[in-house]
C-alpha positions as semicolon CSV with decimal commas, in nm:
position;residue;x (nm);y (nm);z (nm)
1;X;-0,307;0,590;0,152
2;X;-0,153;0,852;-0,089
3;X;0,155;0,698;-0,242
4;X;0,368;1,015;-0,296
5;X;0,332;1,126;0,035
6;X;0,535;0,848;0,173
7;X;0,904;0,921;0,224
8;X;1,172;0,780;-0,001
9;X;1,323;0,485;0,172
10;X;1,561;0,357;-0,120
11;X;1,596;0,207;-0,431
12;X;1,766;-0,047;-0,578
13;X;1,862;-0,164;-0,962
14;X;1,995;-0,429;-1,182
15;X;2,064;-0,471;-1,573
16;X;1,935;-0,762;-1,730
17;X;2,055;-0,964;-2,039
18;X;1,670;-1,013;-2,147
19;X;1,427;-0,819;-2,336
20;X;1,202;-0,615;-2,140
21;X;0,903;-0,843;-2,215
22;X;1,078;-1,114;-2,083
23;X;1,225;-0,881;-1,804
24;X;0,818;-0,806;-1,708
25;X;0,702;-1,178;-1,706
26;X;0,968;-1,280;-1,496
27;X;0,900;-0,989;-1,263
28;X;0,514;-1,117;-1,235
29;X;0,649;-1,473;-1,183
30;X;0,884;-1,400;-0,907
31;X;0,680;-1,151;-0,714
32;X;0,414;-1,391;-0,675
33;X;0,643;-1,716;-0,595
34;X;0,851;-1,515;-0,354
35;X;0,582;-1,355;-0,144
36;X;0,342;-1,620;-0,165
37;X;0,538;-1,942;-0,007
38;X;0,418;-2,013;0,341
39;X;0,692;-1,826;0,511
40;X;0,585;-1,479;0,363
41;X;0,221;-1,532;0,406
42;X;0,264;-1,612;0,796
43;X;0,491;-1,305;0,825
44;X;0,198;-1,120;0,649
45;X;-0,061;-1,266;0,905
46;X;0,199;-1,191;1,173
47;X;0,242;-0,813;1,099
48;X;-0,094;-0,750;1,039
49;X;-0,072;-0,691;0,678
50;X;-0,413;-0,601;0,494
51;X;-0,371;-0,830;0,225
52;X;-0,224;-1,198;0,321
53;X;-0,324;-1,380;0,074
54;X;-0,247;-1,392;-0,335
55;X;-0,583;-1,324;-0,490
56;X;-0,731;-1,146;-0,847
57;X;-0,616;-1,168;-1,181
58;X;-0,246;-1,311;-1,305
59;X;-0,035;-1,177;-1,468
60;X;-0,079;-0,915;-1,248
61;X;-0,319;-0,642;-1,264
62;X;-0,489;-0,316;-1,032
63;X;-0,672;-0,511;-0,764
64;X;-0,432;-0,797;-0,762
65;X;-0,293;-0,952;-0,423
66;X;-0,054;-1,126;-0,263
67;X;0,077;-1,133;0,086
68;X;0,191;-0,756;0,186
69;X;0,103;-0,631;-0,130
70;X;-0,184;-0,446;-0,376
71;X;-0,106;-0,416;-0,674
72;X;-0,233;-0,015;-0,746
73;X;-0,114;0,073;-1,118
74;X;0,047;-0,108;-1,383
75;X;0,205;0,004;-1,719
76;X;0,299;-0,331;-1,872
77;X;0,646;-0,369;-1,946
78;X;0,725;-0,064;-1,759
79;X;0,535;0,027;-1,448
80;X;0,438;-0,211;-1,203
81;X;0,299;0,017;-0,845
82;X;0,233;-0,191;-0,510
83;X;0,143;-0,090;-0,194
84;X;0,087;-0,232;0,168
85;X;0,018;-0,159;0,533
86;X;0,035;-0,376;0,859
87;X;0,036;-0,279;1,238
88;X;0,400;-0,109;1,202
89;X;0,409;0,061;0,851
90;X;0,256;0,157;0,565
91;X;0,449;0,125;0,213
92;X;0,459;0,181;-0,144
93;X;0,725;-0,023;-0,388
94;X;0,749;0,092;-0,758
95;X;0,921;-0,124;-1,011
96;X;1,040;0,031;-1,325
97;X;1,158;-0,135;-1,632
98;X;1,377;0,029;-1,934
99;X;1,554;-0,100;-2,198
100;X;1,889;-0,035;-2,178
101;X;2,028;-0,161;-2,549
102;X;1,915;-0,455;-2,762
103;X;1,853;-0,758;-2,556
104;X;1,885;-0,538;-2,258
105;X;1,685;-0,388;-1,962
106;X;1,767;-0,250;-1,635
107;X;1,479;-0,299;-1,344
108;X;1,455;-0,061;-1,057
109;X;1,299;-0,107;-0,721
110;X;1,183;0,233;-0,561
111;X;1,043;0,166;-0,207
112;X;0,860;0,478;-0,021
113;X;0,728;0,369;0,334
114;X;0,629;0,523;0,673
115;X;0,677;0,341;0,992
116;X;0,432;0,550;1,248
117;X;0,488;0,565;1,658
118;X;0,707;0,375;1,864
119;X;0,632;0,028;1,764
120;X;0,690;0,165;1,398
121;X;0,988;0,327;1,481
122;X;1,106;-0,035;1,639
123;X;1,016;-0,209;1,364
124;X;1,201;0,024;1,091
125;X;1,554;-0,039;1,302
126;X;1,503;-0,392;1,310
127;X;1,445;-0,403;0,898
128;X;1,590;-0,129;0,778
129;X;1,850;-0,060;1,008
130;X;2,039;-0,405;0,986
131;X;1,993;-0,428;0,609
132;X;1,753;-0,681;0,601
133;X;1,532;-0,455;0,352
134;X;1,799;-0,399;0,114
135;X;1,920;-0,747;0,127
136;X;1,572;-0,891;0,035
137;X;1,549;-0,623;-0,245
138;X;1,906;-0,745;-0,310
139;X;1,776;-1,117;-0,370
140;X;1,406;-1,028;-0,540
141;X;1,635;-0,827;-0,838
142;X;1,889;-1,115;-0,850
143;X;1,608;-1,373;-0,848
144;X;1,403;-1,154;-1,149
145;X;1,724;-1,198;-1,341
146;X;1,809;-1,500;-1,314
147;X;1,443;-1,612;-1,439
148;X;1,503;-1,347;-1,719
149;X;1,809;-1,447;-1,831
């Protein structure tokens, strides 16, 4: 899959009161815990997602897994790449981390993604369309800050 052929979806941010190292653990932390409780792991058997399962090295690293994700590149403390496919899509989410001033850092959640044929097309209304994307990007930022702060 080439990454930056994908189409811009959206993107989401929030500032943190944390230093960016403390910003990037948190981000490791959360992205695992979220996507790796039982419910997210049966959606990503459900789908079809290639990778269902958290596997490879923590904190995360290229080749890392877990469910709907790959982790692809990593700068640490500023880049962190993933990508995923399933039946219905294929998608790309970059997190980027800058310091904003002293004991400051604002994260933001880039998410590229392609949802081929009909089926695709079905599925992008019924996550996209009724905000359920934005609200779980909405609630992984919120959840990186709180662990951060």
């Amino acid at each position: 899959m080439q990454i930056d052929s994908l189409p811009y979806l959206d993107e989401h941010a929030t500032v943190i009161a944390a230093e960016a190292d403390d910003v990037w653990r948190s981000l490791g932390d959360t992205l695992d815990r979220s996507f790796s409780r039982p419910g997210g792991a049966g959606y990503a058997r459900v789908v079809g997602c290639a990778d269902h399962t958290a596997s490879g090295p923590r904190p995360l690293a290229e080749g890392s897994t877990f469910p709907g994700f790959r982790v692809v590149a990593v700068v640490p403390g500023q880049e962190l790449v993933l990508e995923g496919r399933h039946r219905f899509s294929a998608y790309a989410r970059f997190f980027r981390l800058e310091p904003v001033s002293p004991g400051r850092s604002r994260l933001r959640a880039e998410t590229r993604a392609t949802f081929p044929g009909l089926k695709g097309g079905l599925y992008r209304r019924l996550v996209i369309a009724t905000g359920g994307h934005a609200m779980i990007m909405r609630r992984l930022l919120a959840a990186v800050r709180h662990r951060a702060e």
